[in-house]
N, C-alpha and C positions, 0 to 999 in steps of 0.2 A: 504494500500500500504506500503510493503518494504523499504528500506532506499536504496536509488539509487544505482545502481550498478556501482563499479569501471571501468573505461574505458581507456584502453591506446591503442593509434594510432600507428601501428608500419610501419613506409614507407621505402623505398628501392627496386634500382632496379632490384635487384639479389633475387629471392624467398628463395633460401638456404640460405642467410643473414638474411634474414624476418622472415622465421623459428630459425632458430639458434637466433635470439632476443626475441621470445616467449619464444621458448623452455627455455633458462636462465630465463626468467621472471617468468614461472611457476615453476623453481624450487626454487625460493625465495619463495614459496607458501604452507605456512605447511598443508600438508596430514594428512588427518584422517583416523586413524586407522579403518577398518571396524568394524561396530557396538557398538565401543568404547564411542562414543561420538552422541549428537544428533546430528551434522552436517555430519553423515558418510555419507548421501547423496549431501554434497557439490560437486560443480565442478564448472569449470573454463571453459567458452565459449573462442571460437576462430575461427571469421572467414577471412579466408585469401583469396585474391584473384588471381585467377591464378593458373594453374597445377603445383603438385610436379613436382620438380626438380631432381627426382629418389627416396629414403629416407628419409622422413622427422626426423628430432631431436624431435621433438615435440610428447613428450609420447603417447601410446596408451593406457590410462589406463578408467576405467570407472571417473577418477574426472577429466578429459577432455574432450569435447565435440567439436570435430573438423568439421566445414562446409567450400565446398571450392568451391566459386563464380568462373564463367565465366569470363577469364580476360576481361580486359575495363573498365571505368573508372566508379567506383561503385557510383555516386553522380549527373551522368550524363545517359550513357546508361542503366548502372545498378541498378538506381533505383529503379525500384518496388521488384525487386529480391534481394536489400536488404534488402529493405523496411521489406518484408515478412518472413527472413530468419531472422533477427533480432528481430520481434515480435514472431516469435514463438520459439525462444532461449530464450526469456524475459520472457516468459511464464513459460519457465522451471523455471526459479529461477538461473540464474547463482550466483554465490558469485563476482566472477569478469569475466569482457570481454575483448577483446582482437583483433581489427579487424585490419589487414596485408593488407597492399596497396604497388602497384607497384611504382606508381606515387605521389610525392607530388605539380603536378603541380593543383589538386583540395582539397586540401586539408583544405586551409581556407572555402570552399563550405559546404565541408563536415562537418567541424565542427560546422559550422553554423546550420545547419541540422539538426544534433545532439544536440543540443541547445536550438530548438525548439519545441515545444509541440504537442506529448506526452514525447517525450524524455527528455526535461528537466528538467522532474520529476521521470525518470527512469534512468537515468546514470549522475553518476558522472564522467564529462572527468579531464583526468589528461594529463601531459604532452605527447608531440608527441616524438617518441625513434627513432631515425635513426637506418635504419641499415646498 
């Protein structure tokens, strides 16, 4: 096993906010040049929950991996459906994660959850980012 993947919660109840705070977060995120280096197949998961808002900020490029949950409250109704969407993103190998929530009224739930085992041997969480 890997060395846990970085994890940041990003909450807000505007999806356009939510995106526009990945979006900057992954451009703190040095890109590799294709075939340049061994990590040319690095990428950066991201799932958010809730339908675009029209355009997302949030690149299209292949070192992005974007998944976009049913809104509802993903720790609650939505659990198996992250459950499932998060293990087979884990599987890929992200270098870092990124999961966009409406709501921070579940929020210590979720990190609890994420806490948990198998995950607490799979993600490093970091700080929660308003947006």
């Amino acid at each position: 096993m890997g060395e846990p993947v970085p994890t940041t919660l990003v909450v807000g109840a505007s999806a356009a906010a939510r995106e526009a705070a990945i979006a900057a977060l992954l451009d703190t995120i040095p890109r590799h040049a294709a075939s340049s280096t061994p990590d040319a197949g690095a990428f950066s998961a991201v799932i958010l929950e809730g339908l675009a808002s029209g355009s997302s900020p949030i690149p299209d490029l292949p070192s992005v991996r974007l998944v976009r949950l049913a809104p509802g409250c993903p720790c609650c109704a939505g659990n198996l459906v992250l459950r499932v969407t998060l293990n087979r993103l884990l599987r890929q190998g992200p270098e870092r994660l990124f999961i966009g929530l409406a709501s921070s009224e579940h929020l210590d739930q979720l990190r609890s959850w994420l806490q948990k085992a198998p995950y607490d041997q799979l993600l490093a969480l970091g700080p929660v980012v308003s947006a």
